[in-house]
BAFI-3210 file (N, C-alpha, C; in Angstrom, 3 decimals, decimal comma, padded with zeros to 6 digits):
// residues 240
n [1|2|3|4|5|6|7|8|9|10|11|12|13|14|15|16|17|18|19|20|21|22|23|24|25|26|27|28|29|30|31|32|33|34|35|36|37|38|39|40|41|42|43|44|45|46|47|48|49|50|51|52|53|54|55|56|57|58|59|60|61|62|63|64|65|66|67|68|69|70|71|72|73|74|75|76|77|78|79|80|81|82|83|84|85|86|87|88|89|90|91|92|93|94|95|96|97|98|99|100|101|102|103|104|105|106|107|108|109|110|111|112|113|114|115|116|117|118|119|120|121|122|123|124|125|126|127|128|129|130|131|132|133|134|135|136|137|138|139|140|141|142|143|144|145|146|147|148|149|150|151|152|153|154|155|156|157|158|159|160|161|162|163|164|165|166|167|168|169|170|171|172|173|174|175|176|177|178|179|180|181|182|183|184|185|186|187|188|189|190|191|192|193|194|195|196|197|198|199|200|201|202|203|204|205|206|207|208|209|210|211|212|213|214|215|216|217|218|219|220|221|222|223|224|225|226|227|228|229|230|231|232|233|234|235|236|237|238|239|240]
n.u [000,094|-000,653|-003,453|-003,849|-003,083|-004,792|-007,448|-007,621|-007,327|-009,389|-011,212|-010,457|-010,710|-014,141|-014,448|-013,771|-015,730|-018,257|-017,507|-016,880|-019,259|-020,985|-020,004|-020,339|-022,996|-023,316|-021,206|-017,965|-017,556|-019,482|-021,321|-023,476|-025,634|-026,436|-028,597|-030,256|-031,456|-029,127|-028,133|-025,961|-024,498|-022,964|-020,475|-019,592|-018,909|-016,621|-014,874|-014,393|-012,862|-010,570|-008,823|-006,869|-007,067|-009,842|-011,793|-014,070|-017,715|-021,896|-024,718|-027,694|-030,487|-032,491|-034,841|-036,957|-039,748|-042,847|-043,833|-045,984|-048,325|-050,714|-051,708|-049,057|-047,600|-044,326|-041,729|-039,193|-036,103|-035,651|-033,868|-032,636|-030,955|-028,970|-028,913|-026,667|-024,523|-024,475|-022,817|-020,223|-019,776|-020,262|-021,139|-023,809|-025,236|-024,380|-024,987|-027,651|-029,973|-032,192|-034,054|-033,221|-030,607|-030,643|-033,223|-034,510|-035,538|-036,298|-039,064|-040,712|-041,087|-040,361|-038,786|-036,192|-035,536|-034,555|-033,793|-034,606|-036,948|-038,549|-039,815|-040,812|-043,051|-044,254|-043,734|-042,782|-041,014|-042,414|-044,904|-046,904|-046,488|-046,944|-045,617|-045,289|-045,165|-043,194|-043,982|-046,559|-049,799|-051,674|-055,033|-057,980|-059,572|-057,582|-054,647|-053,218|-051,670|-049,038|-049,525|-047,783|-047,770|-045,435|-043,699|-042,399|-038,733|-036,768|-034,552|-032,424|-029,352|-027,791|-026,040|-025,721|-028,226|-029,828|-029,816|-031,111|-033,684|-034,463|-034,226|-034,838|-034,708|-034,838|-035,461|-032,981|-034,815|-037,377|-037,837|-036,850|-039,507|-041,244|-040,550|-040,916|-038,209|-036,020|-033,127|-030,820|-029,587|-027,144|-023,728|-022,286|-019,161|-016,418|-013,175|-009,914|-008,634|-010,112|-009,332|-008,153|-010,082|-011,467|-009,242|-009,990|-012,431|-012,275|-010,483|-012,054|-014,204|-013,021|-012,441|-014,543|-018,217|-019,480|-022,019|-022,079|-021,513|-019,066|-018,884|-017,734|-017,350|-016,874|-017,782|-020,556|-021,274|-020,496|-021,007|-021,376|-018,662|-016,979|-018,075|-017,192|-014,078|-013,736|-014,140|-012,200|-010,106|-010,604|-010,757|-008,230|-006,919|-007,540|-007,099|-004,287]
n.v [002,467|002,517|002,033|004,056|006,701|005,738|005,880|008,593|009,697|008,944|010,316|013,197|013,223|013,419|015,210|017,306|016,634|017,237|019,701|020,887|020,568|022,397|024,479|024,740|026,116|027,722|030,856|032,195|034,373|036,034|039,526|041,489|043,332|045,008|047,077|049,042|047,973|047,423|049,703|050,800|048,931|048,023|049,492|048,944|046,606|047,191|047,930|046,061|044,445|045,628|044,128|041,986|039,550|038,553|037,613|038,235|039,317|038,668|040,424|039,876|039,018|038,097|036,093|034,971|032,281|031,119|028,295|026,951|024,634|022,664|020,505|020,571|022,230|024,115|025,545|027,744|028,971|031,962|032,790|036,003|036,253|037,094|035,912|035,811|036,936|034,764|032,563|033,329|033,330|030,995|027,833|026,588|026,884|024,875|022,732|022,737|020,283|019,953|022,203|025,386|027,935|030,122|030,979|032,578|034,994|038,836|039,345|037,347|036,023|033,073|030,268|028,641|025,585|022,329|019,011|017,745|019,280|019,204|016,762|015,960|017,820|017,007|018,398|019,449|020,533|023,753|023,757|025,360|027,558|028,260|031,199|032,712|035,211|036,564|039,439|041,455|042,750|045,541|046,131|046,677|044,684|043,545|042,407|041,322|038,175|038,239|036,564|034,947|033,835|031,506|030,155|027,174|026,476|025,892|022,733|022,169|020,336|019,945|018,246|018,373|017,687|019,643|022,194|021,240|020,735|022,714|025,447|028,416|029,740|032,940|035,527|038,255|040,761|040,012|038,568|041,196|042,791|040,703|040,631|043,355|044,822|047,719|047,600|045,323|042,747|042,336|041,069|038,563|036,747|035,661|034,280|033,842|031,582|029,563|029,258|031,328|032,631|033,203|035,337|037,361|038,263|039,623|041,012|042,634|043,327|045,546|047,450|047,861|050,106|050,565|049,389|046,933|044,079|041,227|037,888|034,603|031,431|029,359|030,660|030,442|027,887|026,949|025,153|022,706|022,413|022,458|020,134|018,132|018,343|017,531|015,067|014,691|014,594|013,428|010,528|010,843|010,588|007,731|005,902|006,574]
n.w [-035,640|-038,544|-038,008|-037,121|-038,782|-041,390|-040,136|-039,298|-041,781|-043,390|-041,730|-042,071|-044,874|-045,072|-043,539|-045,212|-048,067|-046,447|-046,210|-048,798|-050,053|-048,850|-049,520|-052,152|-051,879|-050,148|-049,498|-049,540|-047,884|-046,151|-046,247|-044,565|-044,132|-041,071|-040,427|-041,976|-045,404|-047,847|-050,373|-052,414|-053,216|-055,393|-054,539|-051,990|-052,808|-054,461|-052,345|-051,075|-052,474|-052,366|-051,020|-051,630|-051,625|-052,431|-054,639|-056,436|-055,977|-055,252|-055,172|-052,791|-051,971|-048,762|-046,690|-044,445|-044,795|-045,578|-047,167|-049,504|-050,449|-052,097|-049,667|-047,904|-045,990|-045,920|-043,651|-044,918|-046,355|-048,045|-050,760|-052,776|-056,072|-058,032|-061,123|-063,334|-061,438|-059,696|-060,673|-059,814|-057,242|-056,269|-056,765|-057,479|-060,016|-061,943|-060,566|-060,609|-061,702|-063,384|-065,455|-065,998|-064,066|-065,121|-066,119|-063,891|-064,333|-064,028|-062,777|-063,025|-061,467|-060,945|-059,634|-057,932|-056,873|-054,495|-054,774|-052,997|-051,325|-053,626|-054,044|-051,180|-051,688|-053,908|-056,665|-059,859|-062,247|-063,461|-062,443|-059,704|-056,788|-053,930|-051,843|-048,542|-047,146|-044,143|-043,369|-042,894|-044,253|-043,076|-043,025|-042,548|-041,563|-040,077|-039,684|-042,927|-043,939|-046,387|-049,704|-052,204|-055,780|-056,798|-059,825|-060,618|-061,649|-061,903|-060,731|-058,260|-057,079|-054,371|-052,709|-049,462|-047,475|-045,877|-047,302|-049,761|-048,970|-047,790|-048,812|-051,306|-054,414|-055,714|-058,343|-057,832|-057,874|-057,796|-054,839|-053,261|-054,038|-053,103|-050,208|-049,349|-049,832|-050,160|-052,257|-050,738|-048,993|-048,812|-049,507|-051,412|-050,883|-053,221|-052,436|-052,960|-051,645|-049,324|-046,858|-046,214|-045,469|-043,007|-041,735|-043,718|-043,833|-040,903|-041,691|-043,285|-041,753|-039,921|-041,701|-042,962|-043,259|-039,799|-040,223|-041,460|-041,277|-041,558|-042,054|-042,309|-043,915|-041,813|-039,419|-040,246|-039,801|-037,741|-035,174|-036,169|-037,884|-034,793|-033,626|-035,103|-035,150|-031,626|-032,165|-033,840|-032,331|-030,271|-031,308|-031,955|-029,440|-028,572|-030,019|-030,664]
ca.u [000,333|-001,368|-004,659|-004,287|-003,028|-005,787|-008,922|-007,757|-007,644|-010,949|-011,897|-010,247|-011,936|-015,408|-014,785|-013,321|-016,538|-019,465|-017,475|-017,123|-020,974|-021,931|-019,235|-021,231|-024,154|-022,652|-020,412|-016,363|-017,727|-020,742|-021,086|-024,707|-026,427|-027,008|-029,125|-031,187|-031,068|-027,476|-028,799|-025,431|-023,882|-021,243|-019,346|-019,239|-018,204|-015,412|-014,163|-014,029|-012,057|-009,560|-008,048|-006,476|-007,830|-011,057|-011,994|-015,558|-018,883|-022,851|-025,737|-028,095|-031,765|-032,635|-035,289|-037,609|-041,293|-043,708|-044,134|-047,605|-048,639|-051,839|-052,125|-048,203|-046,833|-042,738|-040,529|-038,254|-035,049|-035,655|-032,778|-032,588|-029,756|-028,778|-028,407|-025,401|-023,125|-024,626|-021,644|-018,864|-019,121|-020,945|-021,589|-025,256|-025,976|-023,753|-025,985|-029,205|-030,530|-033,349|-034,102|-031,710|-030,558|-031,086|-034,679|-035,203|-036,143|-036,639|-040,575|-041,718|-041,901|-039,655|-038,049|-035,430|-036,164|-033,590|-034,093|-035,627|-037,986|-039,609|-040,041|-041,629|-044,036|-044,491|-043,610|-042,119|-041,184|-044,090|-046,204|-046,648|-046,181|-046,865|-044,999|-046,123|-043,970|-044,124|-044,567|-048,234|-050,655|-052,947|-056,321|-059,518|-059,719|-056,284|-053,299|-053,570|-050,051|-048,948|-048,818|-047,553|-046,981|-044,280|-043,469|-040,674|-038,587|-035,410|-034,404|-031,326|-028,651|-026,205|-025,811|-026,533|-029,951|-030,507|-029,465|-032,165|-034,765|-035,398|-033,791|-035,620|-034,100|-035,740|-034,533|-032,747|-036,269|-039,215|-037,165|-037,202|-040,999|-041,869|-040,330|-040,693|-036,628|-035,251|-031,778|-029,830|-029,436|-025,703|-022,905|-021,470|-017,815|-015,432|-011,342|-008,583|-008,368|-011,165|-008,833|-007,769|-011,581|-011,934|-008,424|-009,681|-013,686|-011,565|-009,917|-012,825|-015,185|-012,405|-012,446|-016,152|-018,860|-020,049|-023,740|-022,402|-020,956|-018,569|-019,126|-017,105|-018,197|-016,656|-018,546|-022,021|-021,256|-019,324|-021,087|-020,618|-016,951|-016,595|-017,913|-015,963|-012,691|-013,814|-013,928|-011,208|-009,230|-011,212|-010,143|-006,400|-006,066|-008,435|-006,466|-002,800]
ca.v [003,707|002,515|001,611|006,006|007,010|005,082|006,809|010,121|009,955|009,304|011,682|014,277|013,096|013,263|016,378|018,118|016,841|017,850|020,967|021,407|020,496|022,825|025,498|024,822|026,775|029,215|031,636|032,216|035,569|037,347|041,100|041,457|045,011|044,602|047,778|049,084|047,406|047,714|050,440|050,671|047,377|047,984|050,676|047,851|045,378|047,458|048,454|044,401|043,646|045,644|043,285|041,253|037,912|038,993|036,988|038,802|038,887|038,822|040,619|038,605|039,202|037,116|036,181|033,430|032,640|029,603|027,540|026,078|023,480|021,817|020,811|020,786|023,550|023,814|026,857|027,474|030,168|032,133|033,881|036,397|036,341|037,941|034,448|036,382|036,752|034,085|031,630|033,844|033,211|029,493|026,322|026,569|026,904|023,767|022,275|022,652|019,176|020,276|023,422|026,114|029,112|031,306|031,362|033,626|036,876|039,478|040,218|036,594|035,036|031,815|030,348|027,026|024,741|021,512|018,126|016,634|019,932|019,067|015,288|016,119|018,695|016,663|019,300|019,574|022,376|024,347|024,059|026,668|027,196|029,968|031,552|033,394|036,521|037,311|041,129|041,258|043,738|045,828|046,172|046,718|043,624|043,064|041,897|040,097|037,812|038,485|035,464|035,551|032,439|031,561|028,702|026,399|026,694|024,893|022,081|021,897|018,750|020,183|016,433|018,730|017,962|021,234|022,785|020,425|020,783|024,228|026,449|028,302|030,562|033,486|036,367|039,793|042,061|039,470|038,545|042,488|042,519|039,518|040,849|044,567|045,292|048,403|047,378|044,120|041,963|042,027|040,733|037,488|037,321|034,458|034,185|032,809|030,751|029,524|028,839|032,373|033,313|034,237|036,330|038,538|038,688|040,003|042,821|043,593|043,850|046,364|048,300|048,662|050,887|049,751|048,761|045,788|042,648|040,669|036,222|033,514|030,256|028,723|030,881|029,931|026,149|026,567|024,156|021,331|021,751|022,148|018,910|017,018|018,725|017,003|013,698|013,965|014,702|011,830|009,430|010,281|009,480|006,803|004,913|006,317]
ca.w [-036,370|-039,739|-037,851|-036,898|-040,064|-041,992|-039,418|-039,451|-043,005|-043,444|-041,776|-042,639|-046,029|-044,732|-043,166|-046,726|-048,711|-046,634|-046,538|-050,236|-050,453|-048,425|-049,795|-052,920|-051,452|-049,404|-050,338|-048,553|-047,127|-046,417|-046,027|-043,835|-043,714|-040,127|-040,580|-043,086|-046,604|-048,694|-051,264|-053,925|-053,420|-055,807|-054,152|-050,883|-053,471|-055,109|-051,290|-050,230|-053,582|-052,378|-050,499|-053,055|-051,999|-052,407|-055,960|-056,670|-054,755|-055,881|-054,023|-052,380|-050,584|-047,783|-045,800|-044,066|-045,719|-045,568|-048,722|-049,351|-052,031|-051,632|-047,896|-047,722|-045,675|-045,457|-043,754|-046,177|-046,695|-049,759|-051,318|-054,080|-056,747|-059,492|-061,816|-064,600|-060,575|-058,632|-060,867|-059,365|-055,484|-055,820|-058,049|-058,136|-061,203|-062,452|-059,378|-061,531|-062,762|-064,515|-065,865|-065,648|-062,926|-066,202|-065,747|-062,818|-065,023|-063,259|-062,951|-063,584|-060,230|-060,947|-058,251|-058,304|-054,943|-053,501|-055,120|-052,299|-051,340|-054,861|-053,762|-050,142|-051,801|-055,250|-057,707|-061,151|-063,843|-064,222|-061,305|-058,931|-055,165|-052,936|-050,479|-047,682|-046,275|-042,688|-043,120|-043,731|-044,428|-042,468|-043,223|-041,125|-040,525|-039,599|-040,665|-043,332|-044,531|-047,986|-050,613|-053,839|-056,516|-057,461|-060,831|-060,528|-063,138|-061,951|-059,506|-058,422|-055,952|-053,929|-052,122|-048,453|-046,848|-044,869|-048,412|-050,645|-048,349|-046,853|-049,748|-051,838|-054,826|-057,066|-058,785|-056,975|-057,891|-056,793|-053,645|-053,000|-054,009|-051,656|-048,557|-049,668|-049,801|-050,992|-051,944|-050,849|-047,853|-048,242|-050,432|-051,200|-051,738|-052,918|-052,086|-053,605|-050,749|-048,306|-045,703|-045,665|-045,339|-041,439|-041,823|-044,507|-042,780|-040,106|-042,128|-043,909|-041,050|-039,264|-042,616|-043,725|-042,283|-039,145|-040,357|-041,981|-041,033|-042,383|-041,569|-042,847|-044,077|-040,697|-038,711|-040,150|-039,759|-036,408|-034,073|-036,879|-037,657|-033,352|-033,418|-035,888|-034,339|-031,016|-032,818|-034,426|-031,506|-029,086|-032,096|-031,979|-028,130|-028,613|-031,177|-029,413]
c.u [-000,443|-002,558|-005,066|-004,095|-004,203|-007,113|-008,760|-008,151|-008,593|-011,957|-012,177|-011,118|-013,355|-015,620|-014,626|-014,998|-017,346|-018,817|-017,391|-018,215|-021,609|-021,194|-019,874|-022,139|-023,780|-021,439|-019,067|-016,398|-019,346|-020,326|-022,558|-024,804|-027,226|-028,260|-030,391|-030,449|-029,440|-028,199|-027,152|-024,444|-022,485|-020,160|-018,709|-018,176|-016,485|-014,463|-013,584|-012,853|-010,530|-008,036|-007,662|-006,567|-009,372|-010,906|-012,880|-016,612|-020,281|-023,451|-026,839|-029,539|-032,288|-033,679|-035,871|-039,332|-041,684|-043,775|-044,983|-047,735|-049,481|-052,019|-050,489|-048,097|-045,249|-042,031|-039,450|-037,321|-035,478|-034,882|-032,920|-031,926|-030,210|-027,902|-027,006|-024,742|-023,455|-023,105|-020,430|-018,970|-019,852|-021,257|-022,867|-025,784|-025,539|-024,589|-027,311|-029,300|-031,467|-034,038|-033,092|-031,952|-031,333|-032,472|-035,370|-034,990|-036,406|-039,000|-041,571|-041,593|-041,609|-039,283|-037,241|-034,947|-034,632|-034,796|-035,359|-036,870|-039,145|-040,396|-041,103|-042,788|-044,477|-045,130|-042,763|-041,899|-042,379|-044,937|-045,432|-047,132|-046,529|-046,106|-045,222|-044,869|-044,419|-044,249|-045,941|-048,508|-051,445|-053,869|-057,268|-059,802|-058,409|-055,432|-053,342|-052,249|-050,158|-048,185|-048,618|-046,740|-046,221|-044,056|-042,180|-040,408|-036,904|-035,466|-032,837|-030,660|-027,979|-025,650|-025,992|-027,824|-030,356|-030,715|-031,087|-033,380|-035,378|-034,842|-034,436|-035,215|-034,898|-034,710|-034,082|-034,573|-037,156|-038,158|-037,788|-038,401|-041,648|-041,561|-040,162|-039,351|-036,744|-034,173|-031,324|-029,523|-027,839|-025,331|-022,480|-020,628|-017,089|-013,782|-010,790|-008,248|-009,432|-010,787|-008,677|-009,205|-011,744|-010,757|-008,705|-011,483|-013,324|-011,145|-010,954|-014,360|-014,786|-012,760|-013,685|-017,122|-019,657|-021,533|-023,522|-020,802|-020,412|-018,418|-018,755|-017,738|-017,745|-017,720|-020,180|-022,454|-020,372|-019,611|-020,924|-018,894|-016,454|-016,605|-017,016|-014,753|-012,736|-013,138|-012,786|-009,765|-009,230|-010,493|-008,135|-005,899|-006,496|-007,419|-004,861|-003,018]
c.v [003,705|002,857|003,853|006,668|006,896|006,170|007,746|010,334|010,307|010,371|012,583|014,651|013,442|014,576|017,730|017,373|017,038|019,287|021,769|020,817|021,520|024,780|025,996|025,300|027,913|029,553|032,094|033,294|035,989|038,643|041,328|042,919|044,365|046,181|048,336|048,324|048,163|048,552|050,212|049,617|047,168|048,767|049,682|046,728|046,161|047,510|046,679|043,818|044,497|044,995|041,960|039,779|037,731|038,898|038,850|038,695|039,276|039,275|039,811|039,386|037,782|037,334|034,784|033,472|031,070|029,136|026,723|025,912|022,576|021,934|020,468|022,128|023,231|025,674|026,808|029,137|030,848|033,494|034,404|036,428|036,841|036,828|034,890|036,406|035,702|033,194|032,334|033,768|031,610|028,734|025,782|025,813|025,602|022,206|021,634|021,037|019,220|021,780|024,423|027,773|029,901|032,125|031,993|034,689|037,369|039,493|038,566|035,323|033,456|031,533|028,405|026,614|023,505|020,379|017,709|017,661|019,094|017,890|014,995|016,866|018,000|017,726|019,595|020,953|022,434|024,368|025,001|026,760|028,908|029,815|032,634|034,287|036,498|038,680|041,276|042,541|044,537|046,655|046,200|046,051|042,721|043,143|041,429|039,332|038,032|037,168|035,702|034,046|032,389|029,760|028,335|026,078|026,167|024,054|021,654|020,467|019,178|018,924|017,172|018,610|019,099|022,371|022,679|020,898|021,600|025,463|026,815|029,466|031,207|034,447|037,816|040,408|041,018|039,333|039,744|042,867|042,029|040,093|042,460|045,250|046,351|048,498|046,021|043,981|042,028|041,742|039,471|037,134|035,803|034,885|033,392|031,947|030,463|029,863|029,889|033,575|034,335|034,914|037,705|038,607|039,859|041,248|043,523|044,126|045,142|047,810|048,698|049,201|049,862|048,452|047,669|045,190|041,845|039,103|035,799|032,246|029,437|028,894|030,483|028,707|026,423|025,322|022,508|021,187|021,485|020,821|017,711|017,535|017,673|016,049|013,495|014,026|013,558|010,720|009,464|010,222|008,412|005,881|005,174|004,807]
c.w [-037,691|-039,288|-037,815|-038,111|-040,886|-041,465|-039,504|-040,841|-043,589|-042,903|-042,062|-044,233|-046,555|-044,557|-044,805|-047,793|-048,398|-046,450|-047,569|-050,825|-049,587|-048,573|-051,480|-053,199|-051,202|-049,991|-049,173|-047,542|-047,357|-045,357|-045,456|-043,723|-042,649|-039,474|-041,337|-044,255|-047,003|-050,060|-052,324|-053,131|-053,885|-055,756|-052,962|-052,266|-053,816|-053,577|-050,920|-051,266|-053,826|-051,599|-051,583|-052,567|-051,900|-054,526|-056,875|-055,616|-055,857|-054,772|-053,689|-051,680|-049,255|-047,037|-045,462|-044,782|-045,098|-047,415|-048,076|-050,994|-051,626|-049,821|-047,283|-047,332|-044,888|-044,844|-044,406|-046,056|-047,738|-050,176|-052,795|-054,758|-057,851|-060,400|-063,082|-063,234|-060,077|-059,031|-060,376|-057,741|-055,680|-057,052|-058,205|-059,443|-062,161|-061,163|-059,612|-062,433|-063,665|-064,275|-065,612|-064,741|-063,724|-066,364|-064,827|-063,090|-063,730|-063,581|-063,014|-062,824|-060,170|-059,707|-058,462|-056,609|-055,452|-054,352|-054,201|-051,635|-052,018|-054,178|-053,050|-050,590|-053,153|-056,118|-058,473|-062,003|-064,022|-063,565|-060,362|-057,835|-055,004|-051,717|-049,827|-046,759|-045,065|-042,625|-043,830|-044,197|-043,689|-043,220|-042,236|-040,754|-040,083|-040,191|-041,294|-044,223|-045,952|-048,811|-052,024|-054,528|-057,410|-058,521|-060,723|-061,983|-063,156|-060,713|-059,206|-056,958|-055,735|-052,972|-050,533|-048,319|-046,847|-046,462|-049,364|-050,617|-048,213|-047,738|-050,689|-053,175|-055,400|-057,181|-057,616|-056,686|-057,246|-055,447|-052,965|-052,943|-052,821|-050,433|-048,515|-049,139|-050,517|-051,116|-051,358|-049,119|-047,536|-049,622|-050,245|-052,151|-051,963|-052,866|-052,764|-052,989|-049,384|-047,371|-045,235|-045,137|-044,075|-041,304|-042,879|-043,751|-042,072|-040,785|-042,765|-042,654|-040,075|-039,605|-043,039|-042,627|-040,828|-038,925|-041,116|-041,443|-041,417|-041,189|-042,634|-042,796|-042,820|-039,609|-038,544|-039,916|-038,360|-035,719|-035,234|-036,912|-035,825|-033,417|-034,011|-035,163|-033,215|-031,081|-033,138|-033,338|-030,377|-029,882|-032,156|-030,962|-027,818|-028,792|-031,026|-028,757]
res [x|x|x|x|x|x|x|x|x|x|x|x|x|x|x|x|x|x|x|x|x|x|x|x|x|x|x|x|x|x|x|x|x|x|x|x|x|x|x|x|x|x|x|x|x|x|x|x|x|x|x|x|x|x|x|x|x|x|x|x|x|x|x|x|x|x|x|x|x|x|x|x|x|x|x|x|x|x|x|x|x|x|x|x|x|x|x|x|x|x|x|x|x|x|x|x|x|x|x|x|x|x|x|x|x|x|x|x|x|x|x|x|x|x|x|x|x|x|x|x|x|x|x|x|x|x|x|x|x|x|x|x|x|x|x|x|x|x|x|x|x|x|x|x|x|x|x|x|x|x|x|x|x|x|x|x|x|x|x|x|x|x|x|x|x|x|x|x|x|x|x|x|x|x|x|x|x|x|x|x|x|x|x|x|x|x|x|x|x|x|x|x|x|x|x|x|x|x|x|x|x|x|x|x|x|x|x|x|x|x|x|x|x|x|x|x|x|x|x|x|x|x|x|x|x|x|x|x|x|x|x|x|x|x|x|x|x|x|x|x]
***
């Protein structure tokens, strides 16, 4: 009975800190314009916060890009925030080891990358990276992809790999710029309670217009927690 006591424990352990490292990143809810862009944002926001475990939320742009640095090329996430909300749905910005969130002005093409990104691409405050949109251009002689450089101007450790590595932050407006957005990828909301996350998803995806989507931080990590569940269920008839 100790030897089961003792293993679950740990687990359970294991399983509670890569989930509050990776709750660190992501946010208790997202709100997805599975449509056109989210044009006023904060009429969605005020509607989600009426469910009274509904903290706050920040808007967000999203898309996929290439990052190139010398003869380094990485695919990389690159999200837009608005650095005055990003501290109300996530711990980012307390995240930042060197230089700070604060620095992604609008207009001036900052952008704050994953410890170990920097490492793999050897780059510091102040040098500057391009990233390459996939909605190109056409021209007469084709398509031609659209790059645009961007200076690092923070680095931040959320102790997640996938996080470190392939994440790539700038401000709301260049985001929008880079992947020519009008308006917002969505919302991201925090709760008074994680746990109660995929019960209020649930009411708010019933309640808001159909063109957007409401996903819980369970849902975007599903096939990991599945698996630990497994485990932790193989280990307690194991050790029965």
């Amino acid at each position: 009975v100790a030897a089961l006591i003792v293993v679950l424990s740990v687990m359970n352990g294991f399983q509670k800190e890569v989930r509050d490292r990776m709750l660190s990143v992501l946010s208790h809810i997202e709100v997805i314009a599975t449509g056109p862009p989210m044009l006023d944002w904060k009429s969605v926001l005020e509607q989600s916060k009426r469910n009274p475990l509904v903290v706050d939320g920040a808007p967000y742009v999203s898309g996929q890009a290439m990052l190139t640095r010398d003869d380094s090329v990485r695919g990389v996430l690159v999200r837009g925030i608005d650095p005055a909300l990003e501290p109300r749905v996530s711990e980012l910005a307390a995240q930042v080891i060197r230089g700070k969130l604060e620095a992604l002005a609008p207009g001036e093409f900052g952008v704050a990358i994953g410890g170990v990104l920097a490492q793999q691409i050897h780059v510091d405050l102040g040098d500057r990276i391009a990233l390459i949109a996939p909605q190109g251009t056409v021209t007469p002689a084709g398509v031609v992809p659209r790059v645009r450089q961007f200076k690092v101007v923070a680095i931040f450790q959320s102790g997640h790999y996938e996080y470190d590595s392939s994440l790539v932050l700038t401000s709301l407006e260049d985001a929008g710029k880079l992947f020519r957005v009008e308006g917002v990828s969505g919302l991201r909301l925090r709760t008074t309670d994680m746990q109660q996350a995929p019960m209020v998803a649930a009411e708010l995806g019933s309640r808001l217009d159909q063109s957007l989507f409401a996903r819980d931080w369970s849902r975007e990590n599903r096939n990991w927690f599945a698996a630990v569940q497994i485990e932790k269920r193989m280990m307690f008839i194991i050790l029965t």
